[in-house]
C-alpha positions in Angstrom: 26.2 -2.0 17.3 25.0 -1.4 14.0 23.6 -4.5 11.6 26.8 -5.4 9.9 28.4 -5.6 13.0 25.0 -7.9 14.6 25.3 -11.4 14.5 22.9 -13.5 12.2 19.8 -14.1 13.8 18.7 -17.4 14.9 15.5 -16.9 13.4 17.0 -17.8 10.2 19.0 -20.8 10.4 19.1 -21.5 6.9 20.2 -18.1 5.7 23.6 -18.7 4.5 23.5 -22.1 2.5 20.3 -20.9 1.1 20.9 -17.6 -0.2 24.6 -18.0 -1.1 25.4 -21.7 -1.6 28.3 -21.1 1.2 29.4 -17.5 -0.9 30.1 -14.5 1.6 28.4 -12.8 -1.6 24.7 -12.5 -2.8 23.8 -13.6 -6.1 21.7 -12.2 -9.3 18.7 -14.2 -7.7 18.9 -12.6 -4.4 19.2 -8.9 -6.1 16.7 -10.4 -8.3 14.4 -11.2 -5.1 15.0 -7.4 -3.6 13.9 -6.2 -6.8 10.6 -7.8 -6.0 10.4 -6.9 -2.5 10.9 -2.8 -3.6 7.3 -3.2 -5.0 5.3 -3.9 -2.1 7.3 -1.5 -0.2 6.8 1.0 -2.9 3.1 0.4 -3.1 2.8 0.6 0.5 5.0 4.4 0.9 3.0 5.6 -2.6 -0.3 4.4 -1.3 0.0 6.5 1.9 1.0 10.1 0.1 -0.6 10.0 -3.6 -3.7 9.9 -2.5 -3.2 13.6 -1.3 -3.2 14.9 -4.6 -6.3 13.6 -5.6 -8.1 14.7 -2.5 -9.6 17.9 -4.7 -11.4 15.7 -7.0 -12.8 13.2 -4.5 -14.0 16.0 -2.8 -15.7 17.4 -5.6 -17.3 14.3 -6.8 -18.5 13.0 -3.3 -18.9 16.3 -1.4 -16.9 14.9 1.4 -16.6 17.4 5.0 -13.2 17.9 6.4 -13.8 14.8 9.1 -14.5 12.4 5.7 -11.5 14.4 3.7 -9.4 13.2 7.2 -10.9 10.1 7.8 -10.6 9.3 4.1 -6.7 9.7 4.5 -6.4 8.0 7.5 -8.1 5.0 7.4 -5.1 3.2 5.4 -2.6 4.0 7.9 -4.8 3.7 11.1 -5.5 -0.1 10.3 -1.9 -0.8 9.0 0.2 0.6 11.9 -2.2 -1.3 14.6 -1.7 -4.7 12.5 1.6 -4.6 12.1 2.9 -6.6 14.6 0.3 -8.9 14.6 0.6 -10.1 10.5 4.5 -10.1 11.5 3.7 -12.7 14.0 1.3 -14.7 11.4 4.3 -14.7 8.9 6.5 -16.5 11.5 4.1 -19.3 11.7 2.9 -19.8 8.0 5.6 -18.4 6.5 6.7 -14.7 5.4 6.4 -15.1 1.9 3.1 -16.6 1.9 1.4 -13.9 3.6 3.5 -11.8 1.3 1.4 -13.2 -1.9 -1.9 -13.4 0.0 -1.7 -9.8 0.8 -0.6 -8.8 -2.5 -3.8 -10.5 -3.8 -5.9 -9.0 -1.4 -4.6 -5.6 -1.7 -4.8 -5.6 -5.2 -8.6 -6.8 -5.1 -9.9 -4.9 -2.6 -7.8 -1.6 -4.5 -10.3 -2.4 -7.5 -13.0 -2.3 -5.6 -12.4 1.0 -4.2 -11.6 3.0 -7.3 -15.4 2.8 -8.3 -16.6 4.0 -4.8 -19.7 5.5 -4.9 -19.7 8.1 -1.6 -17.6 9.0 1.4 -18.2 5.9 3.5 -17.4 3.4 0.8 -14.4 4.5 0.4 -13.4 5.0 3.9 -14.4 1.2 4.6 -11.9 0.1 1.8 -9.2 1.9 2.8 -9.1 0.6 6.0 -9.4 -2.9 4.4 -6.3 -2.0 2.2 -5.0 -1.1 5.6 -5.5 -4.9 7.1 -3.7 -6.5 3.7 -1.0 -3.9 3.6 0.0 -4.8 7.0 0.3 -8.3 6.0 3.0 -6.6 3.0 5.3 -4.6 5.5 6.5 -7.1 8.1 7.5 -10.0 5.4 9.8 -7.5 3.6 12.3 -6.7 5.8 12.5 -9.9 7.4 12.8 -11.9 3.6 15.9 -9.3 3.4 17.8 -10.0 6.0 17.1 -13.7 5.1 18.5 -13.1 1.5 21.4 -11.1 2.6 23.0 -12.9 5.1 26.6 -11.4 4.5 27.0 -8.0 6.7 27.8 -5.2 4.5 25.3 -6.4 1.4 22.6 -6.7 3.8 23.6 -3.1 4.8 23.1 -2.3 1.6 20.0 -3.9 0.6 17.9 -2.4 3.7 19.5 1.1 2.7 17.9 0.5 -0.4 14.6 -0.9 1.5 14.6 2.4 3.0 15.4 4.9 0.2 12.2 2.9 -1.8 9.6 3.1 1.1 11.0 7.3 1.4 11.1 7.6 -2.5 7.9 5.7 -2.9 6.7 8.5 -0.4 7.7 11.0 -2.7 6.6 9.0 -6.0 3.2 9.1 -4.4 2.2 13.0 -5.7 3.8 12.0 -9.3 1.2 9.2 -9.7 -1.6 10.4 -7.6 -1.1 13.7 -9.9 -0.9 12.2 -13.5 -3.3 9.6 -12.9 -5.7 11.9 -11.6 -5.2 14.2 -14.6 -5.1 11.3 -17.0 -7.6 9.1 -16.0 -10.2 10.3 -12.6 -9.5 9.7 -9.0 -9.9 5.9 -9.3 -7.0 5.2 -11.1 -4.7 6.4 -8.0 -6.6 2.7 -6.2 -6.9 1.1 -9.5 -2.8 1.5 -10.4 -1.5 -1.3 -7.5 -3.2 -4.1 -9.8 -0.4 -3.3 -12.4 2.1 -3.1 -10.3 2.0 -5.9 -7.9 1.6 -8.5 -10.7 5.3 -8.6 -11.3 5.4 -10.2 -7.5 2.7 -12.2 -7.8 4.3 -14.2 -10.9 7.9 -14.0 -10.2 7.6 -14.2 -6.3 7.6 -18.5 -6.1 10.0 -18.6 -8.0 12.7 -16.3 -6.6 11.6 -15.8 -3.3 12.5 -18.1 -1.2 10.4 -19.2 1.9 10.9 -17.9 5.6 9.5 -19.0 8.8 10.3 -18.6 12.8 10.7 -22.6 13.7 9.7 -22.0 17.3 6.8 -18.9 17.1 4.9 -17.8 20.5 0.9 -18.1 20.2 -1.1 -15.3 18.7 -2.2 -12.9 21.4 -5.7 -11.6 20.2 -6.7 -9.6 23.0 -3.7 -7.7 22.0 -3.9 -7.2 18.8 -7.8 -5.9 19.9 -6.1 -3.1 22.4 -3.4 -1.9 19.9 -6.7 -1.0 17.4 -8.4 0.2 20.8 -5.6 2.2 21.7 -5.2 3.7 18.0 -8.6 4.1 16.4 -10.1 6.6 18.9 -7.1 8.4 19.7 -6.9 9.5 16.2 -10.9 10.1 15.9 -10.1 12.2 19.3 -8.0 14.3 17.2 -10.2 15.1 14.5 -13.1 15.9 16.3 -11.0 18.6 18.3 -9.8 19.9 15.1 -12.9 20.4 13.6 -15.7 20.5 16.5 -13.0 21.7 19.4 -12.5 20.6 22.2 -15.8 18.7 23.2 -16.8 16.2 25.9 -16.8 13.1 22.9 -13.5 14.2 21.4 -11.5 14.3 24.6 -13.7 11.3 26.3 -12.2 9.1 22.7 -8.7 10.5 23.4 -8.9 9.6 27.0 -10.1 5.4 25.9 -7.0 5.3 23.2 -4.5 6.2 26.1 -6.3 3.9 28.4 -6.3 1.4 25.9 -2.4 2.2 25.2 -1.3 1.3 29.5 -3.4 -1.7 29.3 -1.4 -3.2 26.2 1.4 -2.1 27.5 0.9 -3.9 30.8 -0.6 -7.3 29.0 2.7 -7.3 26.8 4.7 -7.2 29.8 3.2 -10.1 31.4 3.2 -12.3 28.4 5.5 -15.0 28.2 5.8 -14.5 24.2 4.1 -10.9 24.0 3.1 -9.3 20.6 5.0 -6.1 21.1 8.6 -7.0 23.4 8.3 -4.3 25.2 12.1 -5.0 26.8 13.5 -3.6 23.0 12.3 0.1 24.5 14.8 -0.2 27.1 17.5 0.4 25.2 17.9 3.7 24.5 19.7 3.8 21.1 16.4 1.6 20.5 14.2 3.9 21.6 15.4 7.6 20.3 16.0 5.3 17.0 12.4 4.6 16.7 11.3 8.1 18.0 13.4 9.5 14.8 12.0 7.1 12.7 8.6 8.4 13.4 9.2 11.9 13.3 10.7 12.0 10.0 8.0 9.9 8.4 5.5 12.6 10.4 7.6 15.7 8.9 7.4 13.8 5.7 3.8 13.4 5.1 2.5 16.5 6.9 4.5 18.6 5.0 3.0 16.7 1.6 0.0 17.1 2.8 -0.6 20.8 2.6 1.8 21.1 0.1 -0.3 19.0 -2.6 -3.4 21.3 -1.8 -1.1 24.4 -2.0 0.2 23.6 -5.5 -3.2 22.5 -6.9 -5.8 25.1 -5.3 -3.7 27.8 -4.7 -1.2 28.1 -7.5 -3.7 27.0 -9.8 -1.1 23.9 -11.2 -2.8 21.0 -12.6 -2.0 17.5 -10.6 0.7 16.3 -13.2 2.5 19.5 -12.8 2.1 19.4 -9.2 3.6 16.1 -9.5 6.5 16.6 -11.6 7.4 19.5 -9.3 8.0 17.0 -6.8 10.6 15.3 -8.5 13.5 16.9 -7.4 12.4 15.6 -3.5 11.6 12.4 -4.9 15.4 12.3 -5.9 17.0 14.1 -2.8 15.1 11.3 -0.6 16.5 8.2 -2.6 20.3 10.0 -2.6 20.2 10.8 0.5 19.4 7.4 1.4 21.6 5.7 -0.3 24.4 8.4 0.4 24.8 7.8 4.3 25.4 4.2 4.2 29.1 5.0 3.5 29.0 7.8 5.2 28.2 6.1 9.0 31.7 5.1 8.5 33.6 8.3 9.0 31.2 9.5 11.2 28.9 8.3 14.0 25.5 7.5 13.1 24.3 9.4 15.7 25.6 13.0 14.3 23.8 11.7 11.0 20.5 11.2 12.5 21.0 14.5 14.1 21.7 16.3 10.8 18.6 14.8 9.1 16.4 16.1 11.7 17.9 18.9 11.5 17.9 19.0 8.0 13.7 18.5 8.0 13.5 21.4 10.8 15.3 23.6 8.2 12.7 22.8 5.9 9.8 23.6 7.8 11.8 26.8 8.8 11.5 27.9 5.5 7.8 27.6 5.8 7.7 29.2 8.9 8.9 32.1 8.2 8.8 32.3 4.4 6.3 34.5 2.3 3.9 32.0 -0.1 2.8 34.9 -2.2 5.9 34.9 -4.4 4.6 31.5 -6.0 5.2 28.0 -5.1 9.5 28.4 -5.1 10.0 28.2 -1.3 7.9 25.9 -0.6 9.8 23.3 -3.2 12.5 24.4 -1.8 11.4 23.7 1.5 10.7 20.2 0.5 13.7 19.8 -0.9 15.7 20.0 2.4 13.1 18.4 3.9 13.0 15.1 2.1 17.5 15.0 1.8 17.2 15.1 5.8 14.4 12.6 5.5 16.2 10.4 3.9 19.2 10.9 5.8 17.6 10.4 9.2 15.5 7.2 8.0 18.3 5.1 6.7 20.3 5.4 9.3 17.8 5.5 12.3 16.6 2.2 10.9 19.8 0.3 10.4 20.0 1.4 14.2 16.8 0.4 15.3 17.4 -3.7 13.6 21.5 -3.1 15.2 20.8 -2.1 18.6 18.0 -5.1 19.4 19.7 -8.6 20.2 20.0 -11.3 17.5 17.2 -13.2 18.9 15.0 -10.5 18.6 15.8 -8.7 15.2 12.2 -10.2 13.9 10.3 -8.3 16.9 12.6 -5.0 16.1 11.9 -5.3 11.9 8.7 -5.3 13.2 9.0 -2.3 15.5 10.9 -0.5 12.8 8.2 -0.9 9.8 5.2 0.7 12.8 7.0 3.6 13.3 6.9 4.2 9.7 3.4 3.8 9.8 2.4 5.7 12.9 4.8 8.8 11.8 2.8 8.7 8.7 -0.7 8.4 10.4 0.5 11.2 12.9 1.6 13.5 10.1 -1.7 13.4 8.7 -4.1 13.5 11.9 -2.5 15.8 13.9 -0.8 18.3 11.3 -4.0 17.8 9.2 -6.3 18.6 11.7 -4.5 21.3 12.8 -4.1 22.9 9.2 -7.8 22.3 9.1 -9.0 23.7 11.9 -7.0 26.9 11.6 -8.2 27.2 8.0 -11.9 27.1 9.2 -11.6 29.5 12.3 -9.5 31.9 10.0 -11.9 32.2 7.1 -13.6 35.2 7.0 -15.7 34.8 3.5 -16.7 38.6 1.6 -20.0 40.0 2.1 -22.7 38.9 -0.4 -21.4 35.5 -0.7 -24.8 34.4 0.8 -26.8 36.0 -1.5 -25.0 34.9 -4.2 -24.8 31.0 -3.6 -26.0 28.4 -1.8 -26.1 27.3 2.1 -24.6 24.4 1.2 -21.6 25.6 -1.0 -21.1 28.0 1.6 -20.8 25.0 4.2 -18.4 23.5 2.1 -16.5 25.9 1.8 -15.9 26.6 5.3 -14.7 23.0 5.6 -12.0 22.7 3.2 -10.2 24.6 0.8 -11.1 22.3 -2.5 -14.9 23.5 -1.3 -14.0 27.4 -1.0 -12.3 27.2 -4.6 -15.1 25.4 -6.0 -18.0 28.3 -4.3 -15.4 30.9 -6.3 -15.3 29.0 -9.4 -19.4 29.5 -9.4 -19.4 33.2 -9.0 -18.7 36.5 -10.6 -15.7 37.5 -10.9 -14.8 40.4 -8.0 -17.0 38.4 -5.4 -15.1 34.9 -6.9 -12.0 36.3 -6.8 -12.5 37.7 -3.0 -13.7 34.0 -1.9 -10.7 32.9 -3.2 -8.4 35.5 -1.3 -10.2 34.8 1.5 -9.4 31.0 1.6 -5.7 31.2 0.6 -5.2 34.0 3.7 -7.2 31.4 6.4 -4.8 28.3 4.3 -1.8 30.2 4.9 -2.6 31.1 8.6 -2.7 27.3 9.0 0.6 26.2 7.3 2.6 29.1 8.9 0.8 27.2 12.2 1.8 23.9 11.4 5.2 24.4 10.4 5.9 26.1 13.1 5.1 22.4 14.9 7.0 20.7 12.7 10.0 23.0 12.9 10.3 23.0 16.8 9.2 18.9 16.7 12.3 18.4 14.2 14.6 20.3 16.1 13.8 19.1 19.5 14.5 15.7 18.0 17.7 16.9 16.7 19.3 17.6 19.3 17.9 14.4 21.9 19.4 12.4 18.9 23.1 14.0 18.9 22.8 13.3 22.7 21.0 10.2 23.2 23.0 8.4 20.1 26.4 10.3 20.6 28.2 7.5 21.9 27.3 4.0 19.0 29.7 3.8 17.3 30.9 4.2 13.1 30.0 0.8 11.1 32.7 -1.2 10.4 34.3 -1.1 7.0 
């Protein structure tokens, strides 16, 4: 059963009278009121890719190692995905749009501060405190749209476009991170979300109308402790075997996280009123929904991920330029989106989650077992496919995921939904980052006389990361410079040829579970 077919939730009694005056239709305040919901959810999907591109020049100016470079990524999305839930829950007992606003303040602030970071840690620590008030942004959005849009097919329509912003914003991400970075210095990618969350902050009273569960279950806080638990060292598990192998800390932390996962599971299924209902995963539409979800998020922001460095270090474009390039994927991702909504109705929703993943595992195909030294064409390219099957696959997988759940539990599945964008993007930087990294470091073989010729510590550097090998060439002579640099693009190449070889058979595994799993739900109503 897809969403226009669902019943309104219980959860919002009010719904109706409030957002239509007794109208089946919305009004130019309720399209007025999505309008300001798109920028949370923009800032939240830019925040978590255009960083990326202005990983070269935090690296530069704090000499970060490959762990910070990770860790510095990762932070955001770490704390966010493991809140989730839990701010969802605190906006059903003091309303949605209230922790709406007080997130948007504190994101804002706390996004200051970090732009004048002075060294690795710094800015670690306040990206994972933009994580905590960006979790308190996700959960209020979806469920203040379903709220608006009471009437089936606009509210169809408004979370397509709830999903085509948080996929475009994805996209958007590189086009700020690389103007603002060229423009202005690595600060201005954390400075830019005071600007943009003032329009909500002034016009969200006003046109945003209130929200709240009127019966909520308590606050579980030893779960919301084991969802961090099960999370944080998990993905510190990962980094350490990427970069260390595969030692007796790394696997020990990996080891806690999973522990940590089967006790929260096993708490949330003895709560009366658990944090996480754990009964939505037994429905398998429900399930392979949310598994889609996550992957293409995961194919998503992997794939950016080398493909910013690529651009900048490798093809020598400045970060504007390796912005704009992205605009065509930017696009693809918001048509795409937008596109399948009538589509669903000629043809199950199931074949179109296939074809997106199977769209994204065409991408990374292209990657696979494309050449890189003819310039940066295939991988665009690549992108390209891969963000029109992103965006194909997340619409749809979404409006499943909120479709499939019962009425009285849409606000636990909104929930749900907005994780597994989270976790797909924390997983498509951990683990396809840490292997890109650690298969650039094992396969770099620098020239002899590079010793000789520089320092222990550039040298150190640039065995990390790629941003520290083309800054050791920049600083010497040009034959020895220029065999640095050949060095580092053959040991960066070894590791995208790697990873997108993951992604590839990842995508089209999924493909195929989804056409089989989801083969029998039905077209949407028309």
């Amino acid at each position: 059963m897809t969403p226009s077919a669902a019943p309104r939730s219980t959860a919002y009694p009010d719904a109706t009278a409030r957002t239509t005056g007794g109208r089946a239709g919305g009004t130019w305040r309720d399209w007025l009121a999505l309008g300001l919901l798109m920028f949370p959810v923009l800032l939240v999907a830019v925040d978590n890719t255009a960083l990326t591109f202005a990983l070269p020049a935090i690296t530069r100016a704090l000499s970060t190692s490959g762990v910070e470079l990770l860790w510095i990524v990762d932070a955001y999305p770490l704390v966010l995905a493991g809140l989730l839930v839990a701010m969802g829950s605190l906006g059903d007992r003091i309303g949605r749009r209230r922790l709406l606003l007080i997130g948007t303040i504190g994101f804002a602030a706390v996004s200051a501060a970090t732009a004048f970071a002075p060294n690795a840690g710094w800015l670690i620590a306040g990206r994972a405190v933009l994580g905590f008030f960006g979790a308190m942004l996700m959960p209020s959005t979806l469920s203040l749209i379903r709220n608006i849009f009471p009437e089936s097919n606009r509210r169809r329509l408004a979370v397509a476009i709830w999903a085509a912003g948080f996929s475009g914003g994805a996209a958007l991400g590189p086009i700020f991170g690389g103007l603002l970075v060229e423009e202005f210095w690595w600060g201005a990618v954390f400075l830019v979300a005071v600007p943009i969350m003032l329009p909500l902050l002034v016009l969200g009273p006003a046109f945003i109308p209130e929200s709240r569960d009127p019966s909520p279950g308590k606050v579980d806080i030893p779960s919301i402790l084991l969802s961090l638990l099960a999370m944080t060292p998990v993905a510190y598990g990962i980094k350490e075997v990427a970069t260390e192998g595969p030692g007796a800390a790394a696997l020990g932390a990996v080891a806690l996280g999973l522990a940590m996962g089967v006790l929260f599971v096993r708490r949330q299924q003895r709560l009366h009123t658990p944090l996480l209902d754990m009964s939505l995963f037994q429905n398998r539409v429900f399930s392979m929904a949310i598994a889609a979800n996550v992957l293409a998020l995961f194919s998503f922001n992997g794939f950016i991920l080398f493909l910013a460095q690529h651009l900048q270090l490798l093809e020598g474009l400045s970060p504007s330029a390796a912005g704009v390039a992205m605009i065509p994927a930017l696009l693809a991702t918001v048509v795409a989106g937008l596109a399948v909504v009538p589509l669903v109705r000629r043809v199950r929703p199931g074949f179109v989650v296939a074809a997106g993943l199977g769209m994204s595992a065409a991408g990374y195909s292209l990657v696979t077992f494309g050449s890189h030294a003819g310039g940066p064409s295939l991988l665009l390219a690549a992108l390209l496919v891969l963000a029109l099957g992103v965006g194909t696959a997340e619409t749809i997988s979404n409006d499943l995921i909120l479709g499939s759940a019962p009425p009285e539990k849409s606000g636990a599945a909104a929930a749900i939904s907005e994780t597994g964008y989270e976790v797909g993007a924390l997983l498509g930087t951990a683990v396809l980052g840490s292997i890109l990294t650690a298969s650039y470091q094992q396969n770099l073989r620098l020239p002899e006389g590079v010793a000789e010729a520089s320092s222990g510590q550039s040298i150190m550097h640039a065995g990390e990361t790629l941003a520290g090998a083309m800054e050791l060439a920049a600083g010497l002579p040009g034959p020895l410079g220029d065999a640095v640099r050949d060095a580092a693009a053959t040991a960066f190449d070894s590791g995208v040829h790697v990873t997108a070889a993951i992604g590839l058979v990842l995508m089209s595994t999924a493909a195929v579970l989804a056409a089989v799993v989801l083969r029998q739900v039905p077209k949407a109503a028309k």
